[in-house]
C-alpha positions in Angstrom: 74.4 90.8 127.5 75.3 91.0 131.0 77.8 87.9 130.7 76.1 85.9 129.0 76.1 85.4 125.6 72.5 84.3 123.8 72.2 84.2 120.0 69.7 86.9 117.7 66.5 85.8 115.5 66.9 85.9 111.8 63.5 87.6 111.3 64.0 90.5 109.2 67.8 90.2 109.2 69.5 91.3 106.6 72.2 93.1 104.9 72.1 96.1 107.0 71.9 94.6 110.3 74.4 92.2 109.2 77.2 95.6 108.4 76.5 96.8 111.6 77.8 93.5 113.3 80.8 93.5 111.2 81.5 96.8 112.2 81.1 96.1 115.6 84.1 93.6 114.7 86.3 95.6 113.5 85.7 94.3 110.0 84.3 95.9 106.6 80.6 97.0 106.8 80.1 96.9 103.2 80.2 93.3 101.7 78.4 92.2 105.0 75.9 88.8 103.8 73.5 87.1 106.4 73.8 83.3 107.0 70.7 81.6 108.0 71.3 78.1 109.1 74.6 77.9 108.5 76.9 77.6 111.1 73.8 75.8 113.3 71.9 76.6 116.1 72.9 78.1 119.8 72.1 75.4 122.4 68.6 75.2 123.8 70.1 76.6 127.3 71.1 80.4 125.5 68.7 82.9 125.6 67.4 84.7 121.9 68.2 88.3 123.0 67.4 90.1 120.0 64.3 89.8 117.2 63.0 91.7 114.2 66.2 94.1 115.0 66.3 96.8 112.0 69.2 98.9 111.6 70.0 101.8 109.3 73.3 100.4 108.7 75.3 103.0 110.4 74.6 102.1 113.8 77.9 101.2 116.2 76.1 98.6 118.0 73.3 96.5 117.1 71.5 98.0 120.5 70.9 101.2 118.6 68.7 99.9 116.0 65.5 99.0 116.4 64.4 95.6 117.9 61.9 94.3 120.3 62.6 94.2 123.7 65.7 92.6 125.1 65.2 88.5 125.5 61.8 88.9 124.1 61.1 86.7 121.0 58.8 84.0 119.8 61.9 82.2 117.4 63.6 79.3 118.3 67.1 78.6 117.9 66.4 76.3 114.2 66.2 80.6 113.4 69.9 81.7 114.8 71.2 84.0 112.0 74.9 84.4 111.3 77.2 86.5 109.3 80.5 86.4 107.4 82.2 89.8 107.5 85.3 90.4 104.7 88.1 91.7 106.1 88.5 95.4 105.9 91.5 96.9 103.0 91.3 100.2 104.8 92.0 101.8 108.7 92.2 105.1 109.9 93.2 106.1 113.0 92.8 108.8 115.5 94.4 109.3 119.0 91.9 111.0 121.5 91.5 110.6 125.7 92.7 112.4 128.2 95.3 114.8 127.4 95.8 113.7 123.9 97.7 115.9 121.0 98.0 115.9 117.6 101.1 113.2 118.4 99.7 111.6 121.4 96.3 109.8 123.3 94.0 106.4 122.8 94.4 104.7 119.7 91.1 104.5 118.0 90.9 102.9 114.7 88.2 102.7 112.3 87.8 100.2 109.0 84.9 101.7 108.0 85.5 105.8 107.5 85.0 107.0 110.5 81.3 106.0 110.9 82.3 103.3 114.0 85.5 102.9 115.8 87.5 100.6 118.1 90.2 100.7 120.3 92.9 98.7 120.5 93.9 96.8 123.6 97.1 96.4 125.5 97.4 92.9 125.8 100.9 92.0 124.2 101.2 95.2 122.9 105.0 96.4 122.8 107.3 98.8 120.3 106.4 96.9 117.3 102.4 97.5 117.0 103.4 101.2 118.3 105.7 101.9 115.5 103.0 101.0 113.0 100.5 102.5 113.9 102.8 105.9 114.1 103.7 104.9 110.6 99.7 105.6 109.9 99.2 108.3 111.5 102.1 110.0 109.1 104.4 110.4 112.0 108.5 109.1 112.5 109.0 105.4 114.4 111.6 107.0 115.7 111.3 107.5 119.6 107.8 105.8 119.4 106.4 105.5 123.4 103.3 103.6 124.2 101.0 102.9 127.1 98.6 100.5 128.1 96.1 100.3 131.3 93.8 102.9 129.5 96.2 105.5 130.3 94.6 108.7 128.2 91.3 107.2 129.4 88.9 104.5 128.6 87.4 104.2 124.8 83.4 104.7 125.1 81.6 101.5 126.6 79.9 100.9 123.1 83.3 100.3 121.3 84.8 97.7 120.2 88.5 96.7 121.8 91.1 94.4 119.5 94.6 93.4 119.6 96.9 93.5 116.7 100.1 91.3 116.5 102.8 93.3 114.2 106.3 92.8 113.3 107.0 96.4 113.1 107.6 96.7 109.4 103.6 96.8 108.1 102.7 100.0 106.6 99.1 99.4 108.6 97.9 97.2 111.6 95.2 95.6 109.0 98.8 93.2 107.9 99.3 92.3 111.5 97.1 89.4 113.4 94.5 90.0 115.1 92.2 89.0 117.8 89.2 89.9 119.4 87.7 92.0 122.6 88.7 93.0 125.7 87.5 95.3 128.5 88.7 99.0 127.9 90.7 99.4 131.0 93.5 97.7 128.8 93.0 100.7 126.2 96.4 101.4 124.4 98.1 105.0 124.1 101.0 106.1 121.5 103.0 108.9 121.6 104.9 109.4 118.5 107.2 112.0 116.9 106.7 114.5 114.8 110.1 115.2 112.0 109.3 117.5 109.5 112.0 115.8 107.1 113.4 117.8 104.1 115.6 115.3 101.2 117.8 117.2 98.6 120.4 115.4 96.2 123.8 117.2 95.8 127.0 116.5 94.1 125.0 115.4 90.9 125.6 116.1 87.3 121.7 117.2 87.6 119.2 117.9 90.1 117.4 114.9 89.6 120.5 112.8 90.9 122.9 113.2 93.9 124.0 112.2 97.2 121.2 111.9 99.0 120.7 114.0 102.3 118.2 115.0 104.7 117.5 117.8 106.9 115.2 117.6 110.4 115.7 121.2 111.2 114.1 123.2 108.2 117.4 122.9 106.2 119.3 124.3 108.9 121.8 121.6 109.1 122.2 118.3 106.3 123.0 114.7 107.0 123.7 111.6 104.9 121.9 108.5 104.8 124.3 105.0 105.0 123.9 102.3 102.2 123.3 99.5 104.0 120.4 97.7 103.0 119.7 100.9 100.8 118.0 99.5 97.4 115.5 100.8 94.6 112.6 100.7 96.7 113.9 103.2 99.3 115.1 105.2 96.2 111.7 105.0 94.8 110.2 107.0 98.0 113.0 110.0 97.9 112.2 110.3 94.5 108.5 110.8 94.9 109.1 113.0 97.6 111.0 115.5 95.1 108.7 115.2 93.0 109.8 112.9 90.1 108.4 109.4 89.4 108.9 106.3 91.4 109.3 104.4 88.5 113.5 103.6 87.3 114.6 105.1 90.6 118.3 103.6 91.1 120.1 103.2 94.4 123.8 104.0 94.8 126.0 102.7 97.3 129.5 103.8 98.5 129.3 107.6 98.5 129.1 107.0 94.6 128.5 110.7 94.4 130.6 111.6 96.7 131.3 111.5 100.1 129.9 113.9 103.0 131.4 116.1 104.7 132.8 115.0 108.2 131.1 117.5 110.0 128.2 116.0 108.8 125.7 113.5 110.2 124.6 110.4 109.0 120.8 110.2 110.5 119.6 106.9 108.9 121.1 103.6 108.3 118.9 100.3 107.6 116.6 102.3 105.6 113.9 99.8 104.5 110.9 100.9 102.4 108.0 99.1 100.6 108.4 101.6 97.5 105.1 102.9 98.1 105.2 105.4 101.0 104.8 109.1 100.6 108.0 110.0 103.1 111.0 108.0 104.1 109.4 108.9 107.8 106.5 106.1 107.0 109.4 103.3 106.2 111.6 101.1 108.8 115.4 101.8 110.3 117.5 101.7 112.8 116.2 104.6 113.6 117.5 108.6 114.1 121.1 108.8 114.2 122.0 105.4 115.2 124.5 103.6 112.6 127.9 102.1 112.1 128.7 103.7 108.7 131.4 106.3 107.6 131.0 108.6 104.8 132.2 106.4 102.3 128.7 105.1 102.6 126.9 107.2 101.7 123.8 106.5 100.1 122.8 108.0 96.4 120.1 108.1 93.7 118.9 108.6 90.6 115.7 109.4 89.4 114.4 109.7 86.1 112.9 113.2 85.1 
């Protein structure tokens, strides 16, 4: 408090209080345990800043439940509580600030939904962390811009602020590393774009097989998709997204179904899903249009009924 860091009483610490500390953190509020004695005691020079603190459990700082006053105790350190947070298996996030849209603003994320939430900070933040965190929100990683410098506006003073370390690949920042806080003028901003993707497959012997092509402008205009690196698991999401199981879902390579027409675009290349997203927007690429493949690449599938 105030720069300087003190440690809290254990006196009617518990499970509650604990949550709200873990949530302060950025981690899981249920599962939250207290430690007493564990991890030692602060040095005699730190100050006890908060006793007989009782929270509901969904507070967003520990300074909204109830405590005595600030720096006012009669523990000693011997009573330092600690906690151990688990990690959090679940983030949603929001973009809000200054001139924010449905596709742009202040990255906020919350592991707890939506009762606290963080921002996240700039600090060695490039296209990578940007592109997953689009990938959550549901939008394409193509054309991803981000800024940092709190440019949509500073997160609310009681939030936490984290930094995430991606490859670009993870389906959520919660697979990345992470570290800890940092003053919100280094709030983070996305932009990301919105594709409303159509798939068909044509040229089959059946509707559930075919070359497989896509559409960005309401099935105005079709392109292909290029086999390289194209496997089971990327076939797996175009068949859940028409609607037949992503179970036996079988890749084909070298326009086995037929080659495209050379009017035609190919729009992806690189396509590299997990198997498990609900769009082809949500998995990794080289991104809109950019390839090195002919038609004779085109990418096929099958998918079982």
């Amino acid at each position: 408090m105030n720069g300087e860091w003190g440690t809290i009483c254990d006196d009617n610490f518990g499970e509650a209080e604990a949550g709200v500390v873990c949530g302060m953190l950025g981690y899981a509020r249920n599962g939250a345990i207290t430690a007493m004695g564990t991890y030692g005691s602060g040095s005699t020079s730190q100050p006890i800043h908060l006793d007989n603190v009782d929270c509901e459990g969904n507070e967003d700082t520990l300074l909204e439940c109830k405590h005595n006053a600030i720096d006012f105790t009669d523990c000693n350190h011997k009573e330092d509580v600690g906690v151990v947070c688990k990690a959090a298996t679940h983030a949603v996030i929001r973009l809000e600030g200054q001139g924010s849209t449905e596709v742009q603003g202040r990255v906020e994320i919350s592991t707890d939904n939506g009762v606290t939430w963080s921002t996240i900070r700039s600090d060695n933040f490039d296209l990578s962390e940007a592109k997953v965190l689009c990938r959550m929100l549901g939008f394409s990683t193509y054309n991803v811009t981000y800024w940092g410098n709190a440019f949509f506006g500073e997160g609310h003073a009681y939030m936490s602020s984290k930094t995430f370390d991606c490859y670009g690949t993870e389906t959520s920042v919660l697979n990345c590393n992470t570290s800890g806080s940092c003053p919100h003028s280094k709030d983070v901003g996305v932009r990301c774009t919105k594709v409303d993707l159509q798939v068909r497959l044509v040229n089959g012997s059946k509707s559930s097989e075919g070359r497989m092509e896509l559409s960005i402008d309401n099935g105005v205009t079709w392109g292909t998709v290029c086999d390289d690196a194209f496997d089971n698991l990327d076939a797996a999401v175009v068949c859940n997204m028409l609607g037949y199981g992503r179970s036996g879902a079988t890749a084909k390579a070298s326009a086995f179904f037929g080659a495209g027409q050379s009017t035609q675009s190919i729009l992806l290349s690189h396509l590299s899903c997990n198997g498990h997203e609900n769009t082809i927007i949500e998995c990794n690429s080289n991104g809109l249009g950019v390839h090195s493949c002919g038609h004779g690449d085109d990418a096929g599938v099958i998918c079982i009924p």
